[in-house]
C-alpha positions in Angstrom: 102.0 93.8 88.0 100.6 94.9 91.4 102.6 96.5 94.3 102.3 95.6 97.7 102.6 98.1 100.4 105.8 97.5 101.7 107.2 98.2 97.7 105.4 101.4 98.0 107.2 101.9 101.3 110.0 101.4 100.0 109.4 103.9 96.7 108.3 106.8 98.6 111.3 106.4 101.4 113.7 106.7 98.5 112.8 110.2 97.4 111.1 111.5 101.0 114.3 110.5 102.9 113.3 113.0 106.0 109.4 111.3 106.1 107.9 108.9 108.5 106.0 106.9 106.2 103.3 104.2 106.6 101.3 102.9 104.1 98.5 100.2 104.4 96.4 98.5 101.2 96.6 95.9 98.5 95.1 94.8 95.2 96.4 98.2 93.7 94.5 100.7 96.7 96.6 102.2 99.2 96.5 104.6 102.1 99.3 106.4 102.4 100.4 108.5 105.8 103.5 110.3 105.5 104.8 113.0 108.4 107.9 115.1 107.1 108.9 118.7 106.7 108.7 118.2 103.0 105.4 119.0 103.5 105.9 122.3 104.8 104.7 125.6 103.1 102.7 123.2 100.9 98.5 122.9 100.4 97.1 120.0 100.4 96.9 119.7 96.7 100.6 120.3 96.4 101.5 117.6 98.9 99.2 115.0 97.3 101.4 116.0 93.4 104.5 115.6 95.5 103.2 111.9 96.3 101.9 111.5 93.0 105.6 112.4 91.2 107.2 109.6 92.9 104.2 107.3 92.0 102.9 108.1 88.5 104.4 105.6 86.6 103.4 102.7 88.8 99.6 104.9 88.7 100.2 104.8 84.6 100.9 101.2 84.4 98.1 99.9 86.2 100.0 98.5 89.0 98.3 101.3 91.4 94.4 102.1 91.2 93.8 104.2 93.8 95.6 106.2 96.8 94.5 107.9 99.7 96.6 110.2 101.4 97.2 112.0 104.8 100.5 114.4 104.7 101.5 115.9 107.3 104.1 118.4 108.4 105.5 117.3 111.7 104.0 120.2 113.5 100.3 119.3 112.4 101.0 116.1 113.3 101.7 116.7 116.9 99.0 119.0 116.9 96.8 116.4 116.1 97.7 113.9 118.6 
Protein backbone atom coordinates (compact mmCIF):
# COMPACT_ATOMS: atom_id res chain seq x y z
CA UNK A 1 0.00 0.00 0.00
CA UNK A 2 1.52 3.39 -1.07
CA UNK A 3 2.36 6.37 1.19
CA UNK A 4 1.55 9.71 0.43
CA UNK A 5 3.80 12.42 1.47
CA UNK A 6 2.22 13.87 4.31
CA UNK A 7 2.39 9.92 5.92
CA UNK A 8 6.01 10.23 5.33
CA UNK A 9 5.87 13.56 7.00
CA UNK A 10 4.49 12.33 9.55
CA UNK A 11 7.04 9.07 9.98
CA UNK A 12 10.12 11.04 9.83
CA UNK A 13 8.81 13.90 12.42
CA UNK A 14 8.28 11.04 14.88
CA UNK A 15 11.90 10.04 15.24
CA UNK A 16 13.66 13.57 13.91
CA UNK A 17 11.62 15.52 16.49
CA UNK A 18 14.32 18.69 16.35
CA UNK A 19 14.02 18.58 12.10
CA UNK A 20 12.21 20.90 9.75
CA UNK A 21 11.02 18.52 7.37
CA UNK A 22 9.35 18.78 3.93
CA UNK A 23 8.76 16.17 1.68
CA UNK A 24 7.15 16.36 -1.78
CA UNK A 25 6.28 13.08 -4.23
CA UNK A 26 3.73 10.32 -4.85
CA UNK A 27 3.21 6.94 -6.53
CA UNK A 28 6.03 5.60 -4.11
CA UNK A 29 8.95 8.56 -5.14
CA UNK A 30 9.64 11.10 -2.73
CA UNK A 31 11.92 14.05 -2.15
CA UNK A 32 12.73 14.54 1.06
CA UNK A 33 14.34 17.96 2.63
CA UNK A 34 15.07 17.84 6.17
CA UNK A 35 17.16 20.75 8.18
CA UNK A 36 18.03 19.64 11.88
CA UNK A 37 21.18 19.29 14.03
CA UNK A 38 20.78 15.59 13.81
CA UNK A 39 22.56 16.00 10.91
CA UNK A 40 25.52 17.36 12.42
CA UNK A 41 29.03 15.72 12.46
CA UNK A 42 27.46 13.41 9.87
CA UNK A 43 28.64 12.79 5.83
CA UNK A 44 26.37 12.61 3.53
CA UNK A 45 26.17 8.91 3.38
CA UNK A 46 25.49 8.80 7.08
CA UNK A 47 22.60 11.23 7.00
CA UNK A 48 20.93 9.53 3.97
CA UNK A 49 21.17 5.78 6.53
CA UNK A 50 19.69 7.89 9.25
CA UNK A 51 16.65 8.58 6.81
CA UNK A 52 16.70 5.30 5.56
CA UNK A 53 16.31 3.57 9.42
CA UNK A 54 13.16 5.33 9.88
CA UNK A 55 12.03 4.26 6.34
CA UNK A 56 13.15 0.78 5.55
CA UNK A 57 10.41 -1.16 6.21
CA UNK A 58 7.95 0.93 4.17
CA UNK A 59 11.28 0.74 1.39
CA UNK A 60 11.04 -3.33 2.01
CA UNK A 61 7.42 -3.55 1.54
CA UNK A 62 7.11 -1.80 -1.66
CA UNK A 63 5.08 1.01 -0.42
CA UNK A 64 8.31 3.38 -1.15
CA UNK A 65 10.37 3.02 -4.52
CA UNK A 66 12.53 5.72 -4.54
CA UNK A 67 13.78 8.73 -2.32
CA UNK A 68 15.72 11.62 -2.88
CA UNK A 69 17.26 13.50 -0.24
CA UNK A 70 18.66 16.95 0.85
CA UNK A 71 19.85 16.93 4.75
CA UNK A 72 20.98 19.64 6.10
CA UNK A 73 22.39 20.86 9.36
CA UNK A 74 20.92 24.21 10.17
CA UNK A 75 24.19 25.99 9.64
CA UNK A 76 24.56 24.68 5.93
CA UNK A 77 21.24 25.61 5.48
CA UNK A 78 21.59 29.24 6.22
CA UNK A 79 24.64 29.16 4.39
CA UNK A 80 22.93 28.27 1.50
CA UNK A 81 20.22 30.74 1.43
Amino acid sequence: MALDSSQIESLLAEKLTDCELEVQGGDGKYQVRAVGPVFEGLNAVKRQQTVYAILNEHIASGAIHAVGMQLLTPEENHGAG
